[in-house]
C-alpha positions as CSV (number, residue, x, y, z in Angstrom):
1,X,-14.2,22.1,61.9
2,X,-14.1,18.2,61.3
3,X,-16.3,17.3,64.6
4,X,-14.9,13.5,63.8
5,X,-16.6,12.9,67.1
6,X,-20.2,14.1,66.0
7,X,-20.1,12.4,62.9
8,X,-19.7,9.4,64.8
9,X,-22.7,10.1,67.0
10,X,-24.7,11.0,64.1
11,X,-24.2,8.1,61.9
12,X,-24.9,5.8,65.0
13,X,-28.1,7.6,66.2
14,X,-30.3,8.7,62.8
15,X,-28.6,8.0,59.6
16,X,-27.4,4.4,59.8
17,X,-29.9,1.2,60.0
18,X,-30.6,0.2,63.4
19,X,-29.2,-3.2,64.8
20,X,-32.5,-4.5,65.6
21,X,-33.9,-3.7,61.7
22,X,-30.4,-5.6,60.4
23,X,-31.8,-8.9,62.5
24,X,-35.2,-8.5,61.9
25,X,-34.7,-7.9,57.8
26,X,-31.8,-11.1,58.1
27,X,-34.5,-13.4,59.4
28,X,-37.2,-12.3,57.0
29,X,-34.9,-12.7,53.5
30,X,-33.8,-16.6,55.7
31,X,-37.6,-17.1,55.9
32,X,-38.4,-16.0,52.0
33,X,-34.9,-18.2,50.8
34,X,-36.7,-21.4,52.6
35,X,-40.0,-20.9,51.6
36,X,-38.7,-20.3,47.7
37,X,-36.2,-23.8,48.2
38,X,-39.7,-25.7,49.4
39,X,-42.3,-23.7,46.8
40,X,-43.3,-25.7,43.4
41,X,-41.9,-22.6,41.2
42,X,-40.5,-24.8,38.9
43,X,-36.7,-23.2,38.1
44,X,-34.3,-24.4,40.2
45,X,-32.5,-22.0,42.6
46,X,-28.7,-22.1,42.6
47,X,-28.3,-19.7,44.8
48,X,-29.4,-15.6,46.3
49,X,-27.3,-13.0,46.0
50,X,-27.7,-9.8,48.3
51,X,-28.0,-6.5,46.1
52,X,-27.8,-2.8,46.3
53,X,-27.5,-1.0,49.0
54,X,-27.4,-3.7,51.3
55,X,-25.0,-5.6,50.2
56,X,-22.8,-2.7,49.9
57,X,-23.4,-1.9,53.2
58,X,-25.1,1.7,52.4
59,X,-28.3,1.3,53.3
60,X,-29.2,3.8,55.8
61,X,-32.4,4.2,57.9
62,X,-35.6,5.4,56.5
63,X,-36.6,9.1,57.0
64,X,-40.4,11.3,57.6
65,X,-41.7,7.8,57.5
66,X,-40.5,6.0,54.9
67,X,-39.5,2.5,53.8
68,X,-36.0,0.8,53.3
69,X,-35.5,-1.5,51.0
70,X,-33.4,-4.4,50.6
71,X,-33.0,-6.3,46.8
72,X,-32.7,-10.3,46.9
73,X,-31.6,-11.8,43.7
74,X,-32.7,-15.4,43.2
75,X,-30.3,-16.9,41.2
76,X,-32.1,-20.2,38.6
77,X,-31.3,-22.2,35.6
78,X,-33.2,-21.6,32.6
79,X,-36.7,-23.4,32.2
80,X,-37.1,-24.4,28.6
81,X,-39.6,-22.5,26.5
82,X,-39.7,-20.2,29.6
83,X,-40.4,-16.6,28.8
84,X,-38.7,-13.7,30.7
85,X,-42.2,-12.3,31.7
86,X,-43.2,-15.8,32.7
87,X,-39.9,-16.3,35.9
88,X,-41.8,-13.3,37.3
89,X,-45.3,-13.8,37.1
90,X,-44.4,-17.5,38.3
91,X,-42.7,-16.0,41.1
92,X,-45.3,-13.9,42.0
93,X,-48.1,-16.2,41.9
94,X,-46.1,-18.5,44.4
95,X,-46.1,-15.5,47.0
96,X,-50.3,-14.5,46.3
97,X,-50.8,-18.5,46.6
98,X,-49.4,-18.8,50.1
99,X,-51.0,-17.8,53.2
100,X,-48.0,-16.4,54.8
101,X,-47.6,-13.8,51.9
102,X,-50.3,-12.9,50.1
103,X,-51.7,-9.8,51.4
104,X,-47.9,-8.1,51.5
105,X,-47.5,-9.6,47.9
106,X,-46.9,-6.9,44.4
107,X,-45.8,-7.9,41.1
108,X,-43.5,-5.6,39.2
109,X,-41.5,-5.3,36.0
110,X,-38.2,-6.9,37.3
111,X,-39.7,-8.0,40.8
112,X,-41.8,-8.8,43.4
113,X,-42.4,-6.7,46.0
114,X,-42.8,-7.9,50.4
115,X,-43.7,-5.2,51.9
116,X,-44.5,-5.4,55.6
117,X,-46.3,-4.0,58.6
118,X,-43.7,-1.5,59.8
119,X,-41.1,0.2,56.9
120,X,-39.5,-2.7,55.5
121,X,-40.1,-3.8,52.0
122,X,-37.5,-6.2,50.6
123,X,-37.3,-7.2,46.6
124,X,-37.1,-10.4,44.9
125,X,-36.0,-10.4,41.3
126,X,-35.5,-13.8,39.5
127,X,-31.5,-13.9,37.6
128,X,-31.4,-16.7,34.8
129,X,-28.0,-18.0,34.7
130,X,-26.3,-19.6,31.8
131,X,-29.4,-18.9,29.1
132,X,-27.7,-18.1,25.7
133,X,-24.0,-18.8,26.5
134,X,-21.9,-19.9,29.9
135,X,-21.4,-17.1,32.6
136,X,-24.4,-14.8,31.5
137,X,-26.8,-13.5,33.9
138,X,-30.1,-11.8,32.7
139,X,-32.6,-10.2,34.9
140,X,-36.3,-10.2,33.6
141,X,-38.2,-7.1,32.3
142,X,-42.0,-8.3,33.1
143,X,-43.5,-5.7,30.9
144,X,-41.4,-5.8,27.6
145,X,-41.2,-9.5,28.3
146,X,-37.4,-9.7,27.6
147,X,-34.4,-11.1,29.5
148,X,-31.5,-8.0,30.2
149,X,-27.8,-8.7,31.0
150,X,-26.9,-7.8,34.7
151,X,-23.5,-7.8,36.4
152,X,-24.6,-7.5,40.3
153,X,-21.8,-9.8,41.7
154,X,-19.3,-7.3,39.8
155,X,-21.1,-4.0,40.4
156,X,-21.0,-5.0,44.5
157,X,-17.2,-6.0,44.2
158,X,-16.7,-2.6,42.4
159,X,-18.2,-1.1,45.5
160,X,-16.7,-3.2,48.3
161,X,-13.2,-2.1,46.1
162,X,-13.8,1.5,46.8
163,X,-14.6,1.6,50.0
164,X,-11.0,-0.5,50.4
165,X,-9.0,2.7,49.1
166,X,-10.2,5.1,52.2
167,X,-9.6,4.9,56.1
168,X,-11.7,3.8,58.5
169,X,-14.9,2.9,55.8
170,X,-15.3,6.6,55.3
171,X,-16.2,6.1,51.8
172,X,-19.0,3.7,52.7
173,X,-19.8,6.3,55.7
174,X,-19.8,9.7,53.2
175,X,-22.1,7.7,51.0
176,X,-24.8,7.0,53.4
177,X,-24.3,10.7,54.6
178,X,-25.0,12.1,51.1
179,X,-28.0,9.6,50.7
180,X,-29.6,11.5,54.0
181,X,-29.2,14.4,52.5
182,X,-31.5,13.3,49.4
183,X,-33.6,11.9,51.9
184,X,-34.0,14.5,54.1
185,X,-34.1,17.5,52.1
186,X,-36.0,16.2,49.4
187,X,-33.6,18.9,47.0
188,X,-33.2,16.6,44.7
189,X,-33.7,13.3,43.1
190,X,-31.5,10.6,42.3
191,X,-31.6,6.6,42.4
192,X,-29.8,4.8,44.7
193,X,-28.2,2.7,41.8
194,X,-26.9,6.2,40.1
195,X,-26.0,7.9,43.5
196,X,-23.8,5.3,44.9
197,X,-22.0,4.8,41.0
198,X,-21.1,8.9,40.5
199,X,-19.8,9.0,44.3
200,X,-17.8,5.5,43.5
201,X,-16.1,7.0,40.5
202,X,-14.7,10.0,43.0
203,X,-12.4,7.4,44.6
204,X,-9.4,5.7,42.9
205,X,-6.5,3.5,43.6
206,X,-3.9,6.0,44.8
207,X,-6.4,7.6,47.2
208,X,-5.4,4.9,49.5
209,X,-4.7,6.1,52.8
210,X,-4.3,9.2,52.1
211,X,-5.5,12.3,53.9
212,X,-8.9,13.1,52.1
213,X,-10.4,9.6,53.1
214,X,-8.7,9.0,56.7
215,X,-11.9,10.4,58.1
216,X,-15.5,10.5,57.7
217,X,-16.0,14.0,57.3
218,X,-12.7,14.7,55.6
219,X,-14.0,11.8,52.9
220,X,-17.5,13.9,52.8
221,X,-15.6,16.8,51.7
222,X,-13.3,15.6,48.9
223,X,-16.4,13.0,47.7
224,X,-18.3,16.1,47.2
225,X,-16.4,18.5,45.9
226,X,-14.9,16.4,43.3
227,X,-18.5,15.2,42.5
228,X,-19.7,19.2,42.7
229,X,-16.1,19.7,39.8
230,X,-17.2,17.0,37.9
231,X,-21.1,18.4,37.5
232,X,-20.1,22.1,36.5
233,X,-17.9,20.5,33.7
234,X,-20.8,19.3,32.0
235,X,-23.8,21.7,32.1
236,X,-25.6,18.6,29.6
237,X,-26.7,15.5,31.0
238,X,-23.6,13.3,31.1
239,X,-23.3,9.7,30.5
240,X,-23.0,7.5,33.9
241,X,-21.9,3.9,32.5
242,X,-22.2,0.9,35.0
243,X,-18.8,-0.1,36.2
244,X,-20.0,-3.5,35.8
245,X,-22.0,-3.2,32.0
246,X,-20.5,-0.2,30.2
247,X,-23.0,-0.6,28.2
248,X,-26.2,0.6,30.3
249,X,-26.1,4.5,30.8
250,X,-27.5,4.6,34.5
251,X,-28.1,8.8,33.1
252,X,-31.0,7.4,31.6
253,X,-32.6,7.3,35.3
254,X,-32.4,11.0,34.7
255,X,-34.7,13.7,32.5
256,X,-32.4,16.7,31.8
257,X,-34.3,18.6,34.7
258,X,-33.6,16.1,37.2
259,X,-29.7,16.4,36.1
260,X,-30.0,20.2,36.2
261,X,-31.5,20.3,39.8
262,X,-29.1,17.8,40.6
263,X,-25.8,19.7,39.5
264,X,-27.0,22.6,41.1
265,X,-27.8,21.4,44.7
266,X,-24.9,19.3,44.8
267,X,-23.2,22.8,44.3
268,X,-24.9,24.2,47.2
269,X,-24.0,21.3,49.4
270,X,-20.4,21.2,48.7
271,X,-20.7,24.9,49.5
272,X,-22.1,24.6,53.0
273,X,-19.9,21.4,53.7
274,X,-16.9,23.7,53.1
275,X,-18.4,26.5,55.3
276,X,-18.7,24.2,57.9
277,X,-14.7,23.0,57.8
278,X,-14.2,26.8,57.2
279,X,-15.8,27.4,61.0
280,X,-13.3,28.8,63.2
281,X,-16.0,27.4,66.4
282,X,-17.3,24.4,67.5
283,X,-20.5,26.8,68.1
284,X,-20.3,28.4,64.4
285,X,-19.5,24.9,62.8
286,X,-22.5,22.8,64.6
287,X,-24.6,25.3,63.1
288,X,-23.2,25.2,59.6
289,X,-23.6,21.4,59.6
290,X,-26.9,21.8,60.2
291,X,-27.5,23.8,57.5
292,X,-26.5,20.4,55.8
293,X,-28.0,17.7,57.8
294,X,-30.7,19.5,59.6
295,X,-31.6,19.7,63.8
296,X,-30.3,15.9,64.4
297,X,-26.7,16.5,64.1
298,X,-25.1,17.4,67.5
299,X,-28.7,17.5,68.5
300,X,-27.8,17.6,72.2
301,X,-26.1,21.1,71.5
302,X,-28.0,24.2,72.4
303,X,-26.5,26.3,69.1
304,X,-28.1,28.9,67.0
305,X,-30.2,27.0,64.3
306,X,-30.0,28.1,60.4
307,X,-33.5,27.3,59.4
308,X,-35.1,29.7,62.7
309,X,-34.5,32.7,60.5
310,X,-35.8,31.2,57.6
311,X,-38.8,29.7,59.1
312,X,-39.5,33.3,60.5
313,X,-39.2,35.0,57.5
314,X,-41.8,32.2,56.1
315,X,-44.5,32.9,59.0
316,X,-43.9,36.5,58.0
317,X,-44.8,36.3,54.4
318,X,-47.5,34.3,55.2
319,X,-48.8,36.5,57.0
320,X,-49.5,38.2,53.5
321,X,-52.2,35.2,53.0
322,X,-52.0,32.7,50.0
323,X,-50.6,35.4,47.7
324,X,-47.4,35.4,49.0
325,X,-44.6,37.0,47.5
326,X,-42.2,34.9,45.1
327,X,-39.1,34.8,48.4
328,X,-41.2,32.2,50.2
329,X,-40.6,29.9,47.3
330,X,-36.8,30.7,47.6
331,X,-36.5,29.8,51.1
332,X,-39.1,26.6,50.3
333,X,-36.4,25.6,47.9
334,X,-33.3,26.3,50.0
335,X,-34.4,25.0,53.5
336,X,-37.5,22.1,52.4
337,X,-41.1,22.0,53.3
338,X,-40.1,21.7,57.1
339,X,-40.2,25.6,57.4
340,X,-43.8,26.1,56.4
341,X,-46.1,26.0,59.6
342,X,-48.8,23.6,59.9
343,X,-51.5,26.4,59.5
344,X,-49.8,26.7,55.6
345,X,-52.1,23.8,54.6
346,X,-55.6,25.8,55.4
347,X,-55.1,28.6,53.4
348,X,-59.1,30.7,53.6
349,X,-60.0,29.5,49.9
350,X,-59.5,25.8,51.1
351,X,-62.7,24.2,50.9
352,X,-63.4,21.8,53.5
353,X,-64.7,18.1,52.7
354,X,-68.5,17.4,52.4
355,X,-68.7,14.1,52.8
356,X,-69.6,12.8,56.2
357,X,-66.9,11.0,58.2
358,X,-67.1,7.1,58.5
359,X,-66.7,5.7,62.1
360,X,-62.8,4.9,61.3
361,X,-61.0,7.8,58.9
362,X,-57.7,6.0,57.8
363,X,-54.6,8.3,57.4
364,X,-52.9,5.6,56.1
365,X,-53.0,7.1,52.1
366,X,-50.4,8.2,50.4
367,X,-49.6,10.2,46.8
368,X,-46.9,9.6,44.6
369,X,-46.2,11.6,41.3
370,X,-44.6,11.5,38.0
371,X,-43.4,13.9,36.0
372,X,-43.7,14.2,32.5
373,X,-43.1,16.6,29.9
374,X,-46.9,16.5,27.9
375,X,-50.1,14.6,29.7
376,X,-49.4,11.5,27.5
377,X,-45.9,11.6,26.5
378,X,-42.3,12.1,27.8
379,X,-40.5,10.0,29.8
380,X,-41.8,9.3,33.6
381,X,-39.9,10.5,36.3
382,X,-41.3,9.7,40.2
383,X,-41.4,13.1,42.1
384,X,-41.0,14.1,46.0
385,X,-43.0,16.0,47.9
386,X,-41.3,18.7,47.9
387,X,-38.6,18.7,44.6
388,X,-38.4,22.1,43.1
389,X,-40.0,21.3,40.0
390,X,-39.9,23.8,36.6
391,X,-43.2,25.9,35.2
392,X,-43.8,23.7,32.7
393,X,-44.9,19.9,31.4
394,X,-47.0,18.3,34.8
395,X,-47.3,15.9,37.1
396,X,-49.3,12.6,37.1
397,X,-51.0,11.6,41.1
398,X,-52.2,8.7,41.7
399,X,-52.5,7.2,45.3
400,X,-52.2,3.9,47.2
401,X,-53.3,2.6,50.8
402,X,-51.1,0.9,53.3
403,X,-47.9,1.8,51.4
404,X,-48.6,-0.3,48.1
405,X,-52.0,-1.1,47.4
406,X,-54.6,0.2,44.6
407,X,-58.0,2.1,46.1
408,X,-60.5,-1.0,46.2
409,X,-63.5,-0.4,44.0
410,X,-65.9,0.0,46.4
411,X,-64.4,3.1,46.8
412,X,-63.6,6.5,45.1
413,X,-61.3,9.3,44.9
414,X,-61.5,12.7,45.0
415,X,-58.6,15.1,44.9
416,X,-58.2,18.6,46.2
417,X,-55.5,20.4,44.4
418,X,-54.5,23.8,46.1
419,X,-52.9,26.4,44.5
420,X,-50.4,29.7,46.4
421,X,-48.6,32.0,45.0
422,X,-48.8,35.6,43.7
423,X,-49.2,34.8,40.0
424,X,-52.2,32.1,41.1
425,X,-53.8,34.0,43.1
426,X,-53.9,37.0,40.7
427,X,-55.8,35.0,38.3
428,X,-58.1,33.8,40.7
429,X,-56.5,29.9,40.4
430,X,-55.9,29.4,44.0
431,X,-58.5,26.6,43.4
432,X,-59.1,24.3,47.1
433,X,-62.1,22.5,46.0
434,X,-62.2,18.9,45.0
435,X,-61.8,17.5,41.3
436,X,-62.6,14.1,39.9
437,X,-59.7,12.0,38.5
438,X,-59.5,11.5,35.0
439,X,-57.4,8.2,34.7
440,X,-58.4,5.6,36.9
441,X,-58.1,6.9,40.3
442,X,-55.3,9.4,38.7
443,X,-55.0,13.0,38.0
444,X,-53.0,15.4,35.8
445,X,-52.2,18.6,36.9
446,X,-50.2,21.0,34.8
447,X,-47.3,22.9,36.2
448,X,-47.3,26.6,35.3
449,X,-47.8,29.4,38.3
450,X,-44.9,29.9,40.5
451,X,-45.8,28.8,43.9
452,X,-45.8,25.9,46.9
453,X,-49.1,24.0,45.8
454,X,-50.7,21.1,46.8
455,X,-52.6,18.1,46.2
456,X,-54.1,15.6,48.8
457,X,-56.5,12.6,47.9
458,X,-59.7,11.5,49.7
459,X,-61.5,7.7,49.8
460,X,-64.9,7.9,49.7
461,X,-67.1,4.8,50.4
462,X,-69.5,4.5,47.5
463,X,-72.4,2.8,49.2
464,X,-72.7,5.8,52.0
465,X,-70.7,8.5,50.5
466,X,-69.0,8.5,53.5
467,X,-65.6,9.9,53.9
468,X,-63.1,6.8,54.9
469,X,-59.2,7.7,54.3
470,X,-57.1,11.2,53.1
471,X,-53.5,11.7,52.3
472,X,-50.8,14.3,54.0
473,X,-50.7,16.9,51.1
474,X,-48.1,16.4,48.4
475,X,-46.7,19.3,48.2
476,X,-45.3,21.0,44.3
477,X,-42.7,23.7,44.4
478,X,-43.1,25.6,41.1
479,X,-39.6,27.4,41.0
C-alpha cells in the first residue's frame, strides 16, 4: 500500500527541515553576506550563490544528533598575483579576526566552516570568476593550492529540471526520503553531492506526469528500483560524471567497498519498499515501512514493529556474554546499532576509567573515523558509527570537542578500544583497557575479527590527571 497520506505526515514531522531552522539559517547566511560586503577581504564580491542541498531544496533535518549543513558560494573577481590557497586563508582570517565569529570559525581545503551553538553549520567557499578566460568559475583547493573548474549554477538547474518531470515535487520528496535512510540507518555511505546525482539520472524528460512520479511514494519506488537495476549491472565501481562537468567522476567519493556496500543495501531497500506496496493491510504495510524508515513513520499507529524480534533475538545472544555468536552481527548489519541494549557497552572485560572525575565531565566529544586500506596509505574514506565495514585494512580515530574543535594541549587523550565477537574473544583480544594514541591525539586500529567493536575517547586534564570529557562509543561492525 501507497499510504500517500502517511508519507505526507512523515515528511512534515521528522524528515523535512523545520520552518523555524529555514528562518533562522536565512538570517544567519543575510548576516555572514553583510558582514563579507563590509570586511577588508580584498576580492570583490559579485554576488552568493546558494549550493547543494539547499538550494535544491533537499536538505532534510538532522538525525541522532547531528548537524545540517548549508553551502554559500561567494562569488569574486580575481585579485592579481592571488593564489588559490591565498582566497581561502584570507577568507578565513577575516572570520578568526572578528568578534562575532571567531570561536565558531575552521579553515578547510575549499571552505570555511560556521558552525554554531545548536546543529547548524553553514559553508562558505570563495568562486573566482572570469580568471583564465570569460565565463569560468574555479573553486579553491587550500591544500594543493590550485584553482578547480565548478559548474554550481548548472548542476542546481540540472536538479530544479528533474524535479520539474514528476507530480507534486515527488522527486525532490523521494530524494530527501532516501537521504533519511542513509541517515538513519547508517547502512551505508554516500555523499550528498553523489546521492542526489545517481537518483537525478533515474528521472528523464518523458517521465513527465506520468504514473511512477504522480506520488511521493510511487516516485520512491520507481527512483529506487531503477537505481537498485542500474547497481546490479555493474558489480565494478562505475563512473558517476557531474551533469554539469563531465569531466569530474563524482565515483571518486567512493573506495570500491563503499560502492559494494552501497549496491548491496540499496538492493535491500528496494526490496522492502516493494514489500511494503505488496501489503495487502494498512496494518501489514505500516509495519513493512518501518522496516524502511524505522518507529517514526505512522508513529501514532499501535502496529507490530519489525526490529522487536530482532532486538529480542539480540538480548538473547547476548545473554551468551561478549562471545557472541556471528548472527548478532547479521542482525547489527540488517536492523543498525539501535537494537543492541544499552548494557551492550559494559561488557565484564571493560575496564573502567582511573582517572578521578573533574567537577564538570563534558559529554560533549565526539569520534570520527577513516578508513584506509594500510596505516599510511590508501585513499581516506570518513566512516559511521555503525557502517558494516570488511576484515581487513583499518580505521583511523581521532576526536574533536564541541562538534569541530582539536583537544587543547593542556589536555590528553586516551582511548579505550573494545573488542566482541567469538573469534576475538577466543584469542583473548576482547581488549577494554585504555591505549595511548599514536598520531597526535589519533589512533589506528586494524580491522580483522568479526564482531560489533568499539572505541570511545577520554580528555584528561594534564595538570591533575583528572578525567574532564568522554565520547559515546563509535561503534565498528566487522562483517
Amino acid at each position: 500500500m501507497k499510504l500517500v497520506n502517511d508519507f505526507k505526515d512523515f515528511l512534515a514531522d521528522t524528515v523535512n527541515l523545520n520552518q523555524n531552522r529555514i528562518t533562522q539559517l536565512e538570517a544567519r547566511v543575510e548576516a555572514i553576506k553583510s558582514f563579507l560586503r563590509a570586511s577588508d577581504w580584498e576580492p570583490t564580491i559579485s554576488t552568493f550563490i546558494e549550493q547543494g542541498s539547499w538550494a535544491h531544496d533537499t536538505i532534510i533535518r538532522p538525525v541522532d544528533g547531528g548537524e545540517f549543513d548549508a553551502d554559500l558560494l561567494v562569488k569574486v573577481r580575481r585579485v592579481d598575483g592571488w593564489s588559490a590557497a591565498q582566497y581561502v586563508k584570507e577568507l578565513g582570517r577575516v572570520f578568526l579576526d572578528s568578534g562575532r565569529y571567531a570561536d565558531k570559525t575552521q579553515i578547510y581545503d575549499y571552505c570555511v566552516t560556521i558552525t554554531y551553538a545548536d546543529d547548524c553549520k553553514i559553508d562558505i567557499a570563495p568562486v573566482v570568476m572570469d580568471r583564465e578566460y570569460q565565463g569560468t568559475l574555479e573553486v579553491c583547493d587550500r591544500r594543493n593550492d590550485k584553482f578547480d573548474e565548478s559548474q554550481p549554477i548548472e548542476y542546481t538547474r540540472w536538479m530544479r529540471e528533474k524535479n520539474s518531470y514528476s507530480g507534486n515535487n515527488s522527486f525532490r520528496k523521494a530524494t530527501r526520503l532516501i537521504k533519511y535512510i542513509r541517515d538513519i540507518k547508517k547502512r551505508f555511505s554516500c555523499q550528498s553531492v553523489l546521492l542526489t546525482t545517481l537518483i537525478g539520472h533515474r528521472i528523464e524528460w518523458l517521465d513527465k506526469d506520468s504514473d511512477p512520479f504522480a506520488d511521493t511514494p510511487s516516485a520512491l519506488q520507481t527512483i529506487m528500483g531503477r537505481l537498485d537495476d542500474w547497481l546490479q549491472a555493474r558489480a565494478d565501481k562505475p563512473v558517476v560524471q557531474n551533469p554539469s562537468l563531465p569531466s569530474e567522476d563524482f565515483a571518486d567519493l567512493w573506495n570500491d567497498t563503499q560502492y559494494a556496500n552501497f549496491r548491496n543495501f540499496v538492493n535491500k531497500y528496494r526490496k522492502g519498499i516493494d514489500e511494503a506496496f505488496a501489503a495487502g493491510t494498512r496494518s501489514d504495510s505500516i509495519e513493512k515501512w518501518r522496516r524502511v524508515f524505522g518507529d517514526e513513520f505512522a508513529k501514532g499507529e499501535n502496529v507490530k514493529k519489525a526490529e522487536a524480534s530482532a532486538t529480542q533475538q539480540v538480548r538473547a545472544l547476548l545473554l551468551e556474554g561478549a562471545a557472541h555468536l556471528d548472527s548478532l552481527v547479521d542482525n547489527v548489519i540488517d536492523f543498525g546499532i539501535s537494537v543492541l541494549p544499552s548494557w551492550f557497552r559494559t561488557p565484564p572485560h571493560l575496564q573502567a576509567p582511573r582517572w578521578p572525575p573533574a567537577e564538570n565531565v563534558s559529554r560533549n566529544v565526539q569520534v570520527f573515523a577513516e578508513y584506509r586500506e594500510s596505516q599510511y596509505s590508501g585513499r581516506r574514506h570518513r566512516i559511521n558509527s555503525g557502517e558494516a565495514l570488511p576484515p581487513r585494512g583499518g580505521l583511523w580515530f581521532d576526536v574533536r570537542v564541541n562538534k569541530f574543535q582539536t583537544v587543547p594541549t593542556d589536555y590528553y587523550v586516551r582511548w579505550r578500544i573494545t573488542n566482541t565477537g567469538a573469534v576475538a574473544m577466543a584469542l583473548n583480544k576482547g581488549r577494554g583497557g585504555f591505549e595511548k594514541p599514536i598520531d597526535g591525539d589519533r589512533r589506528w586500529e586494524a580491522l580483522q575479527y568479526r564482531g560489533v567493536h568499539m572505541a570511545e575517547a577520554f580528555i584528561i586534564r594534564r595538570s591533575d590527571d583528572r578525567l574532564v570529557g568522554f565520547s559515546e562509543p563509535f561503534y565498528a561492525v566487522i562483517k
